[in-house]
Every structure is written in C-alpha cells, then in structure tokens.
N, C-alpha and C positions, 0 to 999 in steps of 0.2 A: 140589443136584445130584439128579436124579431117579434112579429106582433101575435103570433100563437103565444109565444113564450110568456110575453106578457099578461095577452088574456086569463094564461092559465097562474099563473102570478096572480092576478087582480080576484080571481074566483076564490083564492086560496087562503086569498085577506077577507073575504066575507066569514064576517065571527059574530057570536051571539049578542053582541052590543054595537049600536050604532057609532056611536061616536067612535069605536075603535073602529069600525068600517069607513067611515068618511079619513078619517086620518091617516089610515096603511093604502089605503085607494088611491086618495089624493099623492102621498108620498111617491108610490108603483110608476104614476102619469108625469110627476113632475121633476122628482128627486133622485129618483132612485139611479144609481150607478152599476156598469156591470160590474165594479170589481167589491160591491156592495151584495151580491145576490148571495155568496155562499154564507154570509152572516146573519144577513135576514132572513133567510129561510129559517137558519135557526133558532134566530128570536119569534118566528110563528111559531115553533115548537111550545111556546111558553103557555100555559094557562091564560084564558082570557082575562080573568080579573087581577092576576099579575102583574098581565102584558098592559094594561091599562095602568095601573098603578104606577109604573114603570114612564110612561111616556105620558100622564099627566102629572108627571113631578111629587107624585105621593110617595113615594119608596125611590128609591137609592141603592136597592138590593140588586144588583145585576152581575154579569161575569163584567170584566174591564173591557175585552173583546169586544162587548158592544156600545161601550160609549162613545164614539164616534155617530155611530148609526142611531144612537139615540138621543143623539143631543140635537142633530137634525131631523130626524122625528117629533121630537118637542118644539122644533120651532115651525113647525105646519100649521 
C-alpha cells in the first residue's frame, strides 16, 4: 500500500471513541495486510459502538468473513 493510500486508510479509522482510534491506527501502521483491505474496509462500515464491541471481546456477533481480521485486531 502506498503511503497516500494509507494516510487516507488511517483518517478513515478516526471514529468517535478513542480507544477504537488508537487500535484501527495502530493495526493500519503495523498489521494490516494488502489482501486484508477489502475486509476491513468493510468492518469500518460497522457502527462505532458495535465495532468496539466486536474487537474488545464483548460480542461475538460478527459475519465469519471477518474473523481472521478480528482476531488480529483483538490481539493489538
């Protein structure tokens, strides 16, 4: 991923809760894979206090599509 691409990735992770911001950020910089982008984008689709739910282990409610990506998400 070139570093536009990312920037505009990393702006697109700023959501109305911190902690989900430090954790989709931190993922963006460290984790993240290209063949990981067309998933995650669509896990930012999700509602913030979902998508938090979701990757701090409170719900289990997800499509299966993204357990991969969220199992390394939760280990950030």
């Amino acid at each position: 991923m070139d570093r536009l691409a990312q920037s505009r990735l990393k702006w697109k992770c700023r959501r109305g809760l911190l902690e989900l911001d430090l954790v989709l950020q931190d993922f963006v910089e460290k984790r993240l894979q290209e063949e990981d982008l067309t998933v995650f984008n669509e896990l930012l689709a999700l509602e913030d206090n979902d998508l938090w739910d979701i990757l701090s282990g409170r719900s289990d409610r997800y499509e299966a599509r993204f357990g991969g990506i969220v199992a390394r998400l939760r280990a950030v």
